[in-house]
N, C-alpha and C positions, 0 to 999 in steps of 0.2 A: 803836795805842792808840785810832787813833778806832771802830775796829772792835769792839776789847772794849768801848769803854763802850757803843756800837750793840747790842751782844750785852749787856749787862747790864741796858740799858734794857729791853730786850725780855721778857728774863727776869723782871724786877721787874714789869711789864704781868700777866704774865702769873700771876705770882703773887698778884699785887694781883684782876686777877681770879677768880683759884678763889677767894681767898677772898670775896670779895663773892659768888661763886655759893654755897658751903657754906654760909655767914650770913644770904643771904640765905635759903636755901632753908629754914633753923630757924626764923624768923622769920617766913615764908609760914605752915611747917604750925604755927606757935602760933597768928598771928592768925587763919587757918583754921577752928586747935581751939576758941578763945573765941568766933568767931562764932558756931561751931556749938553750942556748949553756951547762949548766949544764946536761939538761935534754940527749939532744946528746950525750954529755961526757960519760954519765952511762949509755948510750943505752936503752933507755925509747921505747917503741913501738911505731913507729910514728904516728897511728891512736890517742893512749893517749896523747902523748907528744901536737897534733894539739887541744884534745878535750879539756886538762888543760889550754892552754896557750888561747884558747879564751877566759874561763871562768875565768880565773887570769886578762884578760885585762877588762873585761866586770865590776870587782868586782874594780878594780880600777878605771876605768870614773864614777862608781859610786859612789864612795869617792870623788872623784873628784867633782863631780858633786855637794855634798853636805858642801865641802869648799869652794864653791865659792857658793854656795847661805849663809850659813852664812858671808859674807861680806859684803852682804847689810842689816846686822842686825837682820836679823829673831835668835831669843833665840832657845831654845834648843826645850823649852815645845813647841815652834809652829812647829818648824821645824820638832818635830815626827809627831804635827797635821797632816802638810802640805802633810808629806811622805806618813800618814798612809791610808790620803784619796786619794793621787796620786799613789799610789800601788793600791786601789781598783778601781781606776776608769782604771790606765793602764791594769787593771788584766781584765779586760771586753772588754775592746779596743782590746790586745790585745793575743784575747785568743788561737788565732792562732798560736803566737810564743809560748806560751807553751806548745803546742803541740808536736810543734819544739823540743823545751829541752827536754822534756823529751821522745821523739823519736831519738833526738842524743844520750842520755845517753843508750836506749837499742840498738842502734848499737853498741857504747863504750864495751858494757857489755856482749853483744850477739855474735858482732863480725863476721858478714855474710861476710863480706868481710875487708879485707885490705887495707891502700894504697899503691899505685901502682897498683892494679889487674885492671882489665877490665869489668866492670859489665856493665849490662843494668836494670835499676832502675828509679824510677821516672816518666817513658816516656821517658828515655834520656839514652844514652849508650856512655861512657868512658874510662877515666883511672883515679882512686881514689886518688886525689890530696890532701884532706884536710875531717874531717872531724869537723863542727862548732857546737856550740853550739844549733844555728838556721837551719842550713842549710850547705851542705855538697858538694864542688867543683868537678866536674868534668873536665877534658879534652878529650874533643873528637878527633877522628883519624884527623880529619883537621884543630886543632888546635885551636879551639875554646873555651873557657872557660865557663863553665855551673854550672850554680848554684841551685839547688835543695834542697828544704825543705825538712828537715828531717820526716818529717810528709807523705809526698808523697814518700818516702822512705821505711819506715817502711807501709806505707798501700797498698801497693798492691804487684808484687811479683819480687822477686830480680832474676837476673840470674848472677852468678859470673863464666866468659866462664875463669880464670887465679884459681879458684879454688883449682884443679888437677893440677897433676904437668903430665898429661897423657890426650890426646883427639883423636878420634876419627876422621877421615878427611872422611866426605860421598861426594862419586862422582856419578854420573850416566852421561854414555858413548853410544850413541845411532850412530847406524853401520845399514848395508843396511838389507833388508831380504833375500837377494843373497847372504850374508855372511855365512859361516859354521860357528855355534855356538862355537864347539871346537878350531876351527881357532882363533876366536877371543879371550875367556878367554887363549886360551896361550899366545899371544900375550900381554895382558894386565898385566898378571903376571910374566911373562919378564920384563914390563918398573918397576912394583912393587919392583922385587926381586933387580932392580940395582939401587934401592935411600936409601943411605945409611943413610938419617936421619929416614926410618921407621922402627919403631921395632920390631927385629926380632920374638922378644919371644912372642908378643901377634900375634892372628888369621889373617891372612887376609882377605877378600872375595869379590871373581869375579864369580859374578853370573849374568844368565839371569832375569830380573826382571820383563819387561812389552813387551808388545805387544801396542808398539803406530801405530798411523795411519799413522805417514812416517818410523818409523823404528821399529827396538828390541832395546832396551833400558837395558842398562848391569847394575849393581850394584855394584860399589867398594868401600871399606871400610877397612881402616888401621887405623895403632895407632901410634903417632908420639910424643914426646914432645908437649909442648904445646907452649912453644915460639917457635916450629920452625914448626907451623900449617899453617900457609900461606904460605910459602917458600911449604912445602910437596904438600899445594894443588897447586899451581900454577905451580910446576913443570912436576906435574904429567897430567894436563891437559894437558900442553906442549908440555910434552911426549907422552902420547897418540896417539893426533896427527899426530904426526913424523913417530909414531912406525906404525898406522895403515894406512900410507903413503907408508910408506916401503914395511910393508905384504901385498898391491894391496886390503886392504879393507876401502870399498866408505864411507863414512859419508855422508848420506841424509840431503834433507834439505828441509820442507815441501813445498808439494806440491797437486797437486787436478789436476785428470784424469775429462775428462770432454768428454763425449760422446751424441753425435749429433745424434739424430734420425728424418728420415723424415717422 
């Protein structure tokens, strides 16, 4: 008899805790959700608003976490014991993810980038989705979703190409050696002058730059917004193209003269 009710105690623990974990887990992502729609409301910086709200969830599974182990009886005095030695053993475990933290909190703080911008970071190049307490989401151009530790973030070096609100588009346009030099850069800065996403006010430059082994090789470089940099570059090769189709100049394409002696 003492053994069923041992056994039914147990059982009722046990059920008393799932449901404190289910209920509570409802009640996590509502005050989560109303945090988060507060935060939007007053226009919180989305980088902050992602960096609080995992740390607001993170501080409540741990509440959580500590309600349902008192359920199966542990007092208070043990349950600091319990804590104070499973904080120093996860603190060695896991000393990685603190890294983590406190490598999200100096991008929080620092601010190398934003989200939305396009960095490449990590070993991994995106668009700045989320930034976590541990670890910070990317999306890459094919849609893939990349998770990177804040730690390999802050330790090597970041490139933020959405930074400027101004980029620079570098092409090199390689033409025959039959071609007249001056032929060519006018022709180039004709397709230049008629796209009207580059801008006017900064420099342009259509220069001779190399002497390769199948052709001359030109150097152009403009300045265009920076959402509209791939639309600029790909137009502009395009154009090239077309334009040096038009003016009767050849575009080479490597080759090797090979000369036969008896």
């Amino acid at each position: 008899m003492y053994i069923g009710e041992s056994v039914l105690a147990i059982i009722f623990m046990i059920v008393k805790a799932a449901i404190i974990f289910f209920v509570g887990r409802v009640i996590i992502n509502l005050v989560v959700s109303h945090v988060k729609k507060v935060l939007e409301k007053r226009s919180v910086d989305p980088m902050l608003e992602g960096f609080a709200l995992s740390i607001l969830k993170f501080a409540l599974m741990f509440i959580l976490a500590i309600a349902i182990i008192k359920t199966f009886g542990v007092d208070s005095t043990s349950l600091v014991a319990i804590l104070g030695a499973a904080t120093l053993a996860i603190g060695f475990a896991l000393q990685g993810n603190l890294s983590n933290f406190a490598s999200g909190v100096m991008i929080v703080a620092f601010r190398p980038f934003n989200v939305g911008d396009f960095v490449e970071a990590g070993g991994h190049s995106g668009v700045v989705e989320e930034i976590g307490i541990f670890m910070s989401t990317l999306k890459s151009l094919d849609n893939k979703k990349i998770l990177v530790p804040n730690s390999a973030i802050t330790g090597g070096s970041i490139t933020n190409y959405t930074g400027y609100s101004e980029r620079r588009v570098d092409l090199t346009v390689g033409v025959s050696y039959d071609a007249d030099i001056n032929h060519v850069k006018k022709a180039l800065q004709e397709v230049i002058d008629a796209n009207e996403m580059i801008l006017a006010d900064k420099p342009t430059f259509v220069r001779m730059g190399e002497l390769a082994d199948s052709s001359i090789n030109f150097k152009v470089r403009v300045w265009t917004y920076t959402d509209n940099y791939w639309d600029v570059y790909f137009d502009l090769m395009e154009n090239f193209k077309m334009k040096l189709d038009e003016e009767n100049i050849s575009i080479p394409y490597p080759h090797v003269t090979v000369e036969m002696k008896k």
